[in-house]
N, C-alpha and C positions, 0 to 999 in steps of 0.2 A: 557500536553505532546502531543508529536507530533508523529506517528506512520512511519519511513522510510520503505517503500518496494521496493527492486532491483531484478535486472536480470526479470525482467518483459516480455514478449514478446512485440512487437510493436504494436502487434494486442489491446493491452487492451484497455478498454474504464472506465471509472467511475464508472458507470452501472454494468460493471463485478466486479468491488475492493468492490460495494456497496453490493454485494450477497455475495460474501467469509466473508467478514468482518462482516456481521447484526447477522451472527450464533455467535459472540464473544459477543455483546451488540449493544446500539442505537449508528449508523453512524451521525456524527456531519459534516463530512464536508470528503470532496474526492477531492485531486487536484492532475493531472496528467502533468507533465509541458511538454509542445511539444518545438520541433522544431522550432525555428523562422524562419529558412527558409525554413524547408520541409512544417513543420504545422504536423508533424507526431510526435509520442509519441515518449520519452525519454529513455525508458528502466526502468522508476520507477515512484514513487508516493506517495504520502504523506494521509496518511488517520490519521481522531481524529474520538474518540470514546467516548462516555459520561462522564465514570469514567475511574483514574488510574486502577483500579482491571479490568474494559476488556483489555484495551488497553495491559497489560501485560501478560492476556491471553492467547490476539491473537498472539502476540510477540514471547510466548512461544510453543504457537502450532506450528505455519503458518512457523519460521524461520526451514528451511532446506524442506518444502514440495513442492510436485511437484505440478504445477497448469501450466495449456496451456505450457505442453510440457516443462516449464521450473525450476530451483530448485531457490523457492524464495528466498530471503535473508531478511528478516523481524528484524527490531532491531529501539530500540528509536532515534528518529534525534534530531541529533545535530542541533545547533546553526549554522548559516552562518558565516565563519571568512571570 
């Protein structure tokens, strides 16, 4: 399972998702997709976490809190149609 986070600020970095996220369990992976033609972040991000039991966690904690000024939106990602 794949972890979606939204409403992100533009300022965030990997680095920042890898500090929130390591108090839930071990960080497997942090992708942040930018811009292709700013090169600036997206507004969201994709973070995996070891097991099911953190990733739901964090899911549970993190969806509706505030972080850099903004109210996250945290919840499982879907598949690409």
């Amino acid at each position: 399972m794949s972890i979606y986070v939204g409403n992100l600020s533009y300022e965030v970095r990997e680095e920042d998702l890898k500090e929130v996220f390591k108090e839930y369990g071990s960080v497997k992976r942090v992708h942040v997709p930018t811009d292709k033609e700013t090169g600036r972040p997206r507004g969201f991000a994709f973070v995996e976490l070891e097991t099911k039991a953190e990733e739901s966690s964090a899911i549970e904690t993190l969806d509706g809190a505030e972080w850099m000024g903004r109210t996250m939106k945290v919840d499982e990602a879907r598949p690409r149609k």
